[in-house]
C-alpha positions in Angstrom: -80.0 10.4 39.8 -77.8 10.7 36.7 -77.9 8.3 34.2 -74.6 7.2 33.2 -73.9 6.8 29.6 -71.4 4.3 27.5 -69.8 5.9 24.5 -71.7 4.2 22.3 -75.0 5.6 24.1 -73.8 9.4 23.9 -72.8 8.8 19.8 -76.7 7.7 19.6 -77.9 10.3 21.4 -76.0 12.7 19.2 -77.0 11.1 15.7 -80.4 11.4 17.6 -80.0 15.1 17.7 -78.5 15.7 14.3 -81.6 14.3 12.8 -83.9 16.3 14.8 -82.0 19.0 13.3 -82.3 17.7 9.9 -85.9 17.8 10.7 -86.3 13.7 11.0 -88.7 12.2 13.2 -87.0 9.4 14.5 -90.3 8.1 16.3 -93.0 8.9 13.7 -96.1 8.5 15.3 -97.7 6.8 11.6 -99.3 3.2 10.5 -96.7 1.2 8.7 -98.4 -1.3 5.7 -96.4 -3.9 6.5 -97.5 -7.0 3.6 -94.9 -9.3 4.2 -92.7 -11.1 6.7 -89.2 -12.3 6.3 -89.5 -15.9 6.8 -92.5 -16.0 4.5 -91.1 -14.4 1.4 -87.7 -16.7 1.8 -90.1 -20.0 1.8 -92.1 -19.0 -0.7 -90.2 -16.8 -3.5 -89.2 -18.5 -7.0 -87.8 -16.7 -9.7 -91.0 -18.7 -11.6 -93.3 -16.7 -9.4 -91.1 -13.6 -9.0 -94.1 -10.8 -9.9 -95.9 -11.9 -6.7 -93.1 -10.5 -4.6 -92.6 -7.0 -7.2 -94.0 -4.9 -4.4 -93.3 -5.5 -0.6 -93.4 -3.7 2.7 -91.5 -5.5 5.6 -90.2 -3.7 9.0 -88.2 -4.7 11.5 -84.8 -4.4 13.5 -81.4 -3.7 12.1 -79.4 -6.6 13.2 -76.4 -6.2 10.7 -75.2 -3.6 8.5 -72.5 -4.2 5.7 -71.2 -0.5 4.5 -70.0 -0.6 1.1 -69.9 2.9 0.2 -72.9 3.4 -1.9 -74.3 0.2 -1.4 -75.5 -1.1 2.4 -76.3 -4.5 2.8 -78.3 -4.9 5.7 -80.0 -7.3 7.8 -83.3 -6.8 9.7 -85.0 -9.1 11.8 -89.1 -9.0 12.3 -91.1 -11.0 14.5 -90.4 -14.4 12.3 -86.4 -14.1 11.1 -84.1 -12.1 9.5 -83.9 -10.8 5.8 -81.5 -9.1 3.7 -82.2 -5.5 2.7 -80.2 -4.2 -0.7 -80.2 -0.7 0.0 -78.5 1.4 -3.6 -77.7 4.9 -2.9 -78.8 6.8 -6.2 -82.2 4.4 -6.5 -83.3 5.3 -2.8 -82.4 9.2 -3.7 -82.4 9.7 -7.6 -82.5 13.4 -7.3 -79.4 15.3 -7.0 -80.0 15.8 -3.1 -78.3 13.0 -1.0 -79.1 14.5 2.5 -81.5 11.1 3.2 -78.8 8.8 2.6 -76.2 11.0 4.7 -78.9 11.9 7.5 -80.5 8.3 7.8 -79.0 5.5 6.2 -75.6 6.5 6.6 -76.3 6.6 10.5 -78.1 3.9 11.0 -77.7 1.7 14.1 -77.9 -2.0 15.2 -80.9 -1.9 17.0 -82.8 0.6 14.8 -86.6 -0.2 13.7 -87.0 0.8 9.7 -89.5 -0.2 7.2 -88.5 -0.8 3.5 -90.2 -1.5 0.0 -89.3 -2.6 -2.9 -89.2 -6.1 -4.9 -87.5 -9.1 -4.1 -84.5 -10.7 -6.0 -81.8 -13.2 -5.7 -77.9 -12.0 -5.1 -75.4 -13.0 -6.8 -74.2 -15.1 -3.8 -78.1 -17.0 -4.1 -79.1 -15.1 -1.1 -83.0 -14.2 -1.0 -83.5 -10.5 -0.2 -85.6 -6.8 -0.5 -84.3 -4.6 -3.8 -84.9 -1.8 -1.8 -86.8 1.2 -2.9 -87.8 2.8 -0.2 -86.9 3.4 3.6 -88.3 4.9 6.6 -86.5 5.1 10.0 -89.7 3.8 12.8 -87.2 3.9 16.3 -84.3 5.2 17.2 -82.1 2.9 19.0 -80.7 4.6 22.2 -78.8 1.7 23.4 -76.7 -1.0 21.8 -77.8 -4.5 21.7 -75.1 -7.1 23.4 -72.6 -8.4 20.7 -73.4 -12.3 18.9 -71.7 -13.9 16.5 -74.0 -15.2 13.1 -73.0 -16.9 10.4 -73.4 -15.6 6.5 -77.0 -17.0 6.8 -77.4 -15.4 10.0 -77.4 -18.2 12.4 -76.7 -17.6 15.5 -73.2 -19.1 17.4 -72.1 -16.8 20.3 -75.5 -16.5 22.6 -75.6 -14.3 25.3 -75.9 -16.9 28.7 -75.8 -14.6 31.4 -78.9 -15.0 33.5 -78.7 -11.9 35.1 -78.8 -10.5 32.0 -81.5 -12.5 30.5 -83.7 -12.5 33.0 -84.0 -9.4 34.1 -83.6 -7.6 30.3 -86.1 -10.1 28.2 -86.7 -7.5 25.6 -83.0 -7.5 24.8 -82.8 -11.4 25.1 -85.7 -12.2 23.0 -84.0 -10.0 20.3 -80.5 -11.5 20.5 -81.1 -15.4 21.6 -83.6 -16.4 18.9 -84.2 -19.9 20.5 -86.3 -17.9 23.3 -88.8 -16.5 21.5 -89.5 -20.1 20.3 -90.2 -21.2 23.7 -92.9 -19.0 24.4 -94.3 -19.1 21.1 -94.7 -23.3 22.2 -96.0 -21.9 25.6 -98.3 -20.4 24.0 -99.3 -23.5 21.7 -99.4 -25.8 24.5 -101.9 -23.8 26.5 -104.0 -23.6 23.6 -103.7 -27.0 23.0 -105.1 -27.5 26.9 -107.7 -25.3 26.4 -109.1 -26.9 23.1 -109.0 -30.3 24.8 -110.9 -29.1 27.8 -113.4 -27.2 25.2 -114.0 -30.2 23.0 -115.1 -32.0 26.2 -117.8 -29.5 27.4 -115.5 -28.0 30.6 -116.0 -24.2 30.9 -113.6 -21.7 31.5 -113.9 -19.6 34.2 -111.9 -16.4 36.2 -111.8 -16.8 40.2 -110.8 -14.0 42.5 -106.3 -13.6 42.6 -107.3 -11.1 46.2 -109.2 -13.3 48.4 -109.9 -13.0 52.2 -108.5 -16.4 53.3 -105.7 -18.3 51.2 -107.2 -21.8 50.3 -106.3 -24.8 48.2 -103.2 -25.6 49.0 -100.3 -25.8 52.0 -98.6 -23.0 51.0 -97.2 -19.3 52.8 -99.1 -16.7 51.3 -98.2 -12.9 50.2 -100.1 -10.5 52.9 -101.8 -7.3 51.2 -104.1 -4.9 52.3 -107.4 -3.7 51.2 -107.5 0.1 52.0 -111.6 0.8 51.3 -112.4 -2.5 53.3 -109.5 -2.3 56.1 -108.5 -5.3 56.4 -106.0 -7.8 55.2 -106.2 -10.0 52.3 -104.2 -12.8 50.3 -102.7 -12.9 46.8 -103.9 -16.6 45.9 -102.3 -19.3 46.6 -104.6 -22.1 44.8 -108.2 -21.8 43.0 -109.7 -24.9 44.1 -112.1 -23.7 46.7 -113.4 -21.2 44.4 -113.7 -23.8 41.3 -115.3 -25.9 43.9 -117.9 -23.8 44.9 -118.9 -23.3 41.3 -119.2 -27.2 41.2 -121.9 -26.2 44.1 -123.7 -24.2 42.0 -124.3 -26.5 39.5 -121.7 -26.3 36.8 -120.6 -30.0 35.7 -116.9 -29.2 34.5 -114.9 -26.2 35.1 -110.8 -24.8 34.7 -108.9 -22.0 35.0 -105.7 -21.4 34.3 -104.8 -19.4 37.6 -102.3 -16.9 38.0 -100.9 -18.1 42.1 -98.3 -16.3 44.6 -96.5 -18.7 47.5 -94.5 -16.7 49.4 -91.6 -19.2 50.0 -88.1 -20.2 48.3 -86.8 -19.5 44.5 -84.9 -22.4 42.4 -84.9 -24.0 39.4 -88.6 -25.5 39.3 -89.5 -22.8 41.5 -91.2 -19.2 41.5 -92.9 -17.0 43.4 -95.5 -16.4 40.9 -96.2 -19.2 38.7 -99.0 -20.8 36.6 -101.6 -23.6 37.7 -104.1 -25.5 35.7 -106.9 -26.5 38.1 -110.2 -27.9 36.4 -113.2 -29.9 38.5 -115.5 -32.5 37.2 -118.7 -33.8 38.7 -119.7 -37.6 38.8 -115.8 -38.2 38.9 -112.7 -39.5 40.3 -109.2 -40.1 40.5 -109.1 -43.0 38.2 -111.0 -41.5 35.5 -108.5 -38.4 36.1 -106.0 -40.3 35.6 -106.9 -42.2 32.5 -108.0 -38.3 31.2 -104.7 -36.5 32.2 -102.6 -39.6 30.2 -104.6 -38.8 27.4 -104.0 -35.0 27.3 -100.2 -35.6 28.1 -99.8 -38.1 25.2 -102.0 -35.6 23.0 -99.8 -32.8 23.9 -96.6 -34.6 23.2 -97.7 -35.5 19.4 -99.0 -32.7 18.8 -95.5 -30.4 20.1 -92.8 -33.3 18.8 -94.9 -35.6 16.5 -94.4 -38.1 18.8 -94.7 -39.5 22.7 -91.2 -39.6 23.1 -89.8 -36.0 24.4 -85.9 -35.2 24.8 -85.3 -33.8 28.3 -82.0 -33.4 29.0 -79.8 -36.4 28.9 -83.4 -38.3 29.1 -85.7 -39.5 26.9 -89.5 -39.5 28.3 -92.3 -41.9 26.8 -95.9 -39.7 26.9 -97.5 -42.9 25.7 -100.4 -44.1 28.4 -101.1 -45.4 30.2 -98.8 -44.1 32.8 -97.2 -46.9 35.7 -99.0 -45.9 39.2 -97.4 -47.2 42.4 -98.5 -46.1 46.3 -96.4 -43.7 47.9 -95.8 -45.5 51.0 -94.8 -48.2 48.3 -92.3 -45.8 46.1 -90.5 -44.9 49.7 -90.4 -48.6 50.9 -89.2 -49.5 47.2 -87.0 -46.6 47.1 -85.7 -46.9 51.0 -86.4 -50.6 52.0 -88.3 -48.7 55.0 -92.2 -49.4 55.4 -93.8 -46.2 56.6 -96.8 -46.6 56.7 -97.4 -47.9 60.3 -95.5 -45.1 61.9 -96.6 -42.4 63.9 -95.1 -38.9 64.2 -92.2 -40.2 66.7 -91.4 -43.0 64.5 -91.3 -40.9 61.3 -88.7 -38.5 63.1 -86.7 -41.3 63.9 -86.7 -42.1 60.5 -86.4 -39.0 59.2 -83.2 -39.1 61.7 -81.8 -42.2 60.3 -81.7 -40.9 56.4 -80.5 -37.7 57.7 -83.5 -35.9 56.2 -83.5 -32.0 58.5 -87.2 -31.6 59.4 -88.7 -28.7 61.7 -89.9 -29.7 65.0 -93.4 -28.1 63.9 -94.7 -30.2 61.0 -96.7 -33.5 61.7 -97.2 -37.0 60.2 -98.7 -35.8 57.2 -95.5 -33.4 55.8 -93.0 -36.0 57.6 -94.1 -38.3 54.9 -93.7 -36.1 52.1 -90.4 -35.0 53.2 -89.2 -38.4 53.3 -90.8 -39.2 49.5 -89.5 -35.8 48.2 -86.0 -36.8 49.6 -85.7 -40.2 48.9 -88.3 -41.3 46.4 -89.5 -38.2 43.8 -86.5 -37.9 41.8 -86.3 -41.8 40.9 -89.4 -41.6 38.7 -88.6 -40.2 35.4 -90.9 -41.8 33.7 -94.8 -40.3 33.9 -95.2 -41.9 37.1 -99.2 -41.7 39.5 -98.1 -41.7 43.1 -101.2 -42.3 44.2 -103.4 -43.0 47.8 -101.7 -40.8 50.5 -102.2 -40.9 53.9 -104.9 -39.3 55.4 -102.6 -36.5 57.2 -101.6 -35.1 53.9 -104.7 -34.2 52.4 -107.0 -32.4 53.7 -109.1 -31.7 50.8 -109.1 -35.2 49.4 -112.1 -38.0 50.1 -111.2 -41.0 52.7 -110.4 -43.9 50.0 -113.0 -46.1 49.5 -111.1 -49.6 50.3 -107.8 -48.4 52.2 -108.2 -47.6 55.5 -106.2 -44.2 56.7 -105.6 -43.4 53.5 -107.3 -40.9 50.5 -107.7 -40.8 46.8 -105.0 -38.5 45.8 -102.5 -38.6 42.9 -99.0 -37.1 42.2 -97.8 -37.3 38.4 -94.1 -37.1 38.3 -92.2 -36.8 35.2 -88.0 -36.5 35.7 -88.3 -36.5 38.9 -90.6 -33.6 39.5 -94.2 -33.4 40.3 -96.2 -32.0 37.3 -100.1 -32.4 38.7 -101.7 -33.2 41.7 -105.8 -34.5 41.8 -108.1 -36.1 44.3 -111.5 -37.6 44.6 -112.4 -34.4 46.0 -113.8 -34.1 49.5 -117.6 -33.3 49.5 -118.4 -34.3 52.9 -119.1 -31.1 55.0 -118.5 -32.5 58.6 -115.7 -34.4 57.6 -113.8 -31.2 55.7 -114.8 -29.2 58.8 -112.5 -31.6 61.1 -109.9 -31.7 58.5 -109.7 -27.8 58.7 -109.8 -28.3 62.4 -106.6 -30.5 62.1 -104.7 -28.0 60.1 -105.8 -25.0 62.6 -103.9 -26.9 65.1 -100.9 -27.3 62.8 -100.8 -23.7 62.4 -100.9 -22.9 66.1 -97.3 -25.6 66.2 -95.7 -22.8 64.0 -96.3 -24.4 60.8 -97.1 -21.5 58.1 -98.0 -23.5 55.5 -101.1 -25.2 57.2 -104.5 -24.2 55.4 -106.9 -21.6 56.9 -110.5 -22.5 58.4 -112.4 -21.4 55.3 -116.2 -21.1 56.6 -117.6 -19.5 53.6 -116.1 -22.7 51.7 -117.8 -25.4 54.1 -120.8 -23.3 53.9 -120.7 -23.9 50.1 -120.6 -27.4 51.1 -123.1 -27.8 53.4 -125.6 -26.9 50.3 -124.0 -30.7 48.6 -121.4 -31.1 46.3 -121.8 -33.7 44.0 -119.0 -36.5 43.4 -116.2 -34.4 42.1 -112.8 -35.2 40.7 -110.5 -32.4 40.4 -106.4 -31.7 39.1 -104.0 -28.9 39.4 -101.1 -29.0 36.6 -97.9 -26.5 37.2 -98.0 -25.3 33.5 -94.5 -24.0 34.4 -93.2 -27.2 34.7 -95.0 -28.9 32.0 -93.8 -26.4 29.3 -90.1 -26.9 30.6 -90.3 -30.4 29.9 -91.8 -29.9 26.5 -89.7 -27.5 25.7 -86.4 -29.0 27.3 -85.8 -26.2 29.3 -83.9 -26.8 32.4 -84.8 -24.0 34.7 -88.3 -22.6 35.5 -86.6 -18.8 34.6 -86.2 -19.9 31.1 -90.5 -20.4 30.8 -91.5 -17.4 32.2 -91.6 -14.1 30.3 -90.4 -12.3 33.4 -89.3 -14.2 36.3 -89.4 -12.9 40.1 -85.6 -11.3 40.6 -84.1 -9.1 43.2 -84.5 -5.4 42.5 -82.1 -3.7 40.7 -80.0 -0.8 41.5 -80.4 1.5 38.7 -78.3 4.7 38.9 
């Protein structure tokens, strides 16, 4: 197919043209000495220390480009901010032969990578920039960046907001809506944050298989794949737990991943196809140590991202400071509701599912009934960090029978606004009992339910060698950045999120 070309596109492509004629590279394949960035040498340049900055090399994108006949003021942005460029026609070609600044600089575009030197000075206007001596075209840009509006000290107050847009071109976002790159730089921060709490600690990070043979870990619909040497089907992961577990089996006291999972079901704001889990196990544990631990890393990570426990989200205000309030869920539906649950069986949980006009599918039992009436009823209330904790028996079928509370396990929930951020048990070590608990979901699956949990024999093998006492958590990192980041939909975390092919012509 033909690609069809704006105006402005065909004018690059001919400028692109002239100065291959000209006998410009405009894609020099060459290593660029960059020594300083643009953020750096505006914090840190005096006219008192002045010599320090008398030879600089900066790169980056044309942003801006003020023509004033011999002079150009011009803006470029680099990976930390923008910076003025004085660009002097007779000092950047002395000689009697101008062709550089016709060829080049008097064609360049928004969107163009160069690479300047020269010394830094003041403007008469107080504005910090690059006296520039020298310039080198790095990348041609073939297609125009969408319009913004900045200010004279290039702030930024006309964003591009279409998500289509955004979403599907990132590249061009990140360059144009600098509050983005911002929130992955904190994504990043936060997960290394995570990761140096876990270290400090002693837990060791390990790499599980993403292609495995039967989906474990979690009620969820897996994506289907095939393995062409083997012949035969396999599963982009859904969960890591049975692996991490295993390793628990072989004699490893404390392990995490941060795993990479694929649920093949609906797309919305807090959800995407592919998204990013947390999941670490810890021998000799339990719920209630996890929950005093995951308080302590969610009050740590809010100091150390706002400088305090108290994070804007929203309209809200949420308080990271533990310890966190921990109510039943039976209790949070009969305090949200006024309805006690937790004597029903399946026909009595329909009826009530009936009577708060909750739609359920005739194929799901006791177990999903009551999570269906807490996620309708109940989870949004708790915006505060909130442990739903001990659920029924029905819905956990990885999770160890609770010690004192008859029909019901040792399994947490932490919500935060109204979402669920983690989920952790007293894991399960019991091979007989998992084996009936698999059994249970088997006949689920035969109902019609697709989001019941496979028989995984290799895994109760695993067991049948002993686990020890094991406590273990998964944390959506997704949603944990959103909050700490005050981002309102799961798209605006994520690099790249899952979007309907395009149509490209």
């Amino acid at each position: 197919m033909s690609q069809q070309l704006s105006e402005q596109e065909i004018i690059r492509r001919e400028k692109l043209k002239a100065l291959e004629a000209a006998g410009i590279d405009a894609y020099p394949a060459a290593l660029y000495p960059v020594t300083h960035f643009s953020t750096g040498i505006k914090q840190s340049f005096t006219e008192e220390n002045k010599d320090d900055f008398a030879n600089v090399c900066v790169a980056g994108r044309v942003m801006s480009i003020n023509d004033k006949g011999k002079v150009f003021f011009i803006k470029i942005q680099d990976s930390k901010g923008i910076i003025q460029l004085y660009v002097k026609r007779d000092e950047l070609c002395p000689e009697e032969d101008k062709s550089f600044w016709t060829n080049v600089v008097k064609t360049l575009d928004l969107g163009d990578f160069i690479g300047v030197t020269g010394f830094i000075f003041i403007t008469k206007t107080g504005e910090i920039s690059i006296h520039t001596q020298t310039l080198t075209l790095l990348a041609k840009s073939l297609k125009p960046l969408p319009v913004v509006k900045r200010d004279e000290e290039g702030n930024l107050h006309d964003a591009v907001t279409d998500p289509e847009f955004r979403y599907r071109q990132r590249y061009a976002d990140l360059v144009i809506n600098p509050d983005v790159k911002d929130t992955f730089v904190k994504r990043t921060k936060i997960i290394n944050i995570i990761r140096d709490f876990l270290n400090k600690q002693g837990a060791l990070e390990v790499d599980t298989p993403v292609l495995q043979a039967i989906p474990g870990g979690a009620a969820a619909r897996p994506f289907i794949t095939h393995h062409n040497a083997l012949d035969v089907p396999f599963y982009l992961r859904i969960a890591n737990e049975l692996y991490l577990k295993r390793l628990i089996v072989g004699g490893f006291d404390w392990v995490y991943e941060f795993s990479r999972n694929f649920r093949n079901e609906g797309m919305d704001r807090t959800h995407n196809p592919e998204f990013t889990v947390l999941e670490w196990y810890t021998a000799y544990k339990d719920y209630f140590w996890m929950m005093e631990t995951t308080e302590l890393l969610f009050e740590q990570l809010a100091i150390a991202v706002h400088g305090t426990t108290e994070v804007k989200v929203g309209n809200q205000t949420i308080n990271f400071k533990a310890p966190f309030k921990r109510i039943s869920i039976l209790d949070a539906i009969k305090e949200n509701t006024g309805i006690d649950v937790s004597d029903k069986d399946e026909a009595g949980l329909r009826e009530v599912c009936k009577d708060l006009n909750i739609d359920v599918p005739p194929n799901i039992g006791k177990g999903k009934l009551i999570d269906e009436i807490f996620s309708e009823t109940s989870e949004s209330k708790y915006v505060q960090p909130t442990f739903i904790i001990d659920y029924p028996l029905e819905m956990s079928p990885l999770t160890k029978k609770h010690r004192s509370k008859k029909g019901l396990v040792e399994r947490f929930e932490l919500m935060i606004n109204g979402k669920e951020i983690a989920n952790a048990y007293s894991e399960l070590n019991d091979p007989i009992d998992q084996r009936l608990r698999f059994e249970e979901q088997a006949k689920l699956m035969e109902r019609g339910d697709d989001e019941a949990m496979f028989i995984d024999q290799d895994f109760l093998r695993a067991l049948e060698y002993g686990m020890p006492p094991t406590s273990g958590i998964g944390i959506g990192i997704d949603r944990l950045i959103m909050l700490l980041t005050n981002q309102q939909s799961i798209q605006d975390v994520l690099l790249f999120p899952q979007m309907r092919p395009e149509k490209l012509s």
